[in-house]
C-alpha positions in Angstrom: -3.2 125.0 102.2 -3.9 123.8 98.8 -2.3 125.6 95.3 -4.1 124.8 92.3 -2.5 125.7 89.2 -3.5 124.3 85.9 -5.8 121.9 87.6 -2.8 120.0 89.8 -2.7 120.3 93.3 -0.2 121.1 96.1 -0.2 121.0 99.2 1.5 122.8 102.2 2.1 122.8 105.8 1.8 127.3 106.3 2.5 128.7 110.0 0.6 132.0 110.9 0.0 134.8 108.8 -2.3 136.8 106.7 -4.1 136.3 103.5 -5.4 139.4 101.0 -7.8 138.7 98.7 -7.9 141.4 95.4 -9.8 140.6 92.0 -8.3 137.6 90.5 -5.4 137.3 93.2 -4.6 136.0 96.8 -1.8 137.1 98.3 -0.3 135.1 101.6 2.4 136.3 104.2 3.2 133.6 106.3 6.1 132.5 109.0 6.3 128.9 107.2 5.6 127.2 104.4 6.5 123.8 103.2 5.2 121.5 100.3 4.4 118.2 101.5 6.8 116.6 99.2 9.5 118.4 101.4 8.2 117.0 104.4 10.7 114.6 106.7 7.6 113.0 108.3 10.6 111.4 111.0 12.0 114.7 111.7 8.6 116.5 112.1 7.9 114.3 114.7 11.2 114.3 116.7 10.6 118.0 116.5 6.9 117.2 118.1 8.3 115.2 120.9 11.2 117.3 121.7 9.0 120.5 122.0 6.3 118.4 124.3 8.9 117.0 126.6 10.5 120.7 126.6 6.9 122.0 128.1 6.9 120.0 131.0 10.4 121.4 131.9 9.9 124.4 134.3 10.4 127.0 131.9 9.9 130.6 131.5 7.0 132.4 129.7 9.0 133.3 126.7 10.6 129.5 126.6 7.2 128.3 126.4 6.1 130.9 123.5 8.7 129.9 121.5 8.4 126.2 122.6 4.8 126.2 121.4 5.7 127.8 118.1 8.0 125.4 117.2 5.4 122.6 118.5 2.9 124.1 116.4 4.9 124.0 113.5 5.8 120.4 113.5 2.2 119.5 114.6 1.3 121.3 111.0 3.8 119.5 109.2 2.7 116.1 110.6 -1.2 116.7 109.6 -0.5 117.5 106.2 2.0 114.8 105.6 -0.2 112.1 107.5 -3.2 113.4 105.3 -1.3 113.5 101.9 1.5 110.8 101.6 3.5 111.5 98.5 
């Protein structure tokens, strides 16, 4: 996601969520959010092969849901970090 304000831009990683759009405002609910600047591009990706390797374990369903949440958010954090070095 990209924040504009007074003509700079940020960016962020952002999880799932939902976005409402009124008038002059956009309001977002979401499960993660994290500037790029905050990013530990390292980290993200131990996260990323930690949560692959755990999904070819034999695991339960709910392992794997929660698994593939936390592989989804490193996989965000990786894009936006790997797109917008800071």
């Amino acid at each position: 996601m990209i924040i504009r304000r007074n003509g700079v831009d940020e960016f962020l990683a952002i999880g799932e969520g939902a976005v409402e759009v009124t008038g002059d405002s956009v309001s977002i609910v979401t499960d993660m959010a994290v500037a790029v600047k905050d990013i530990d591009e390292a980290r993200a990706e131990e996260a990323r092969q930690r949560a692959a390797a755990r999904l070819r374990d034999k695991i339960s369903d709910e392992e794997v849901a929660t698994v593939n949440a936390a592989l989804a958010r490193s996989l965000a954090q990786l894009k936006v970090k790997r797109r917008h070095r800071v």
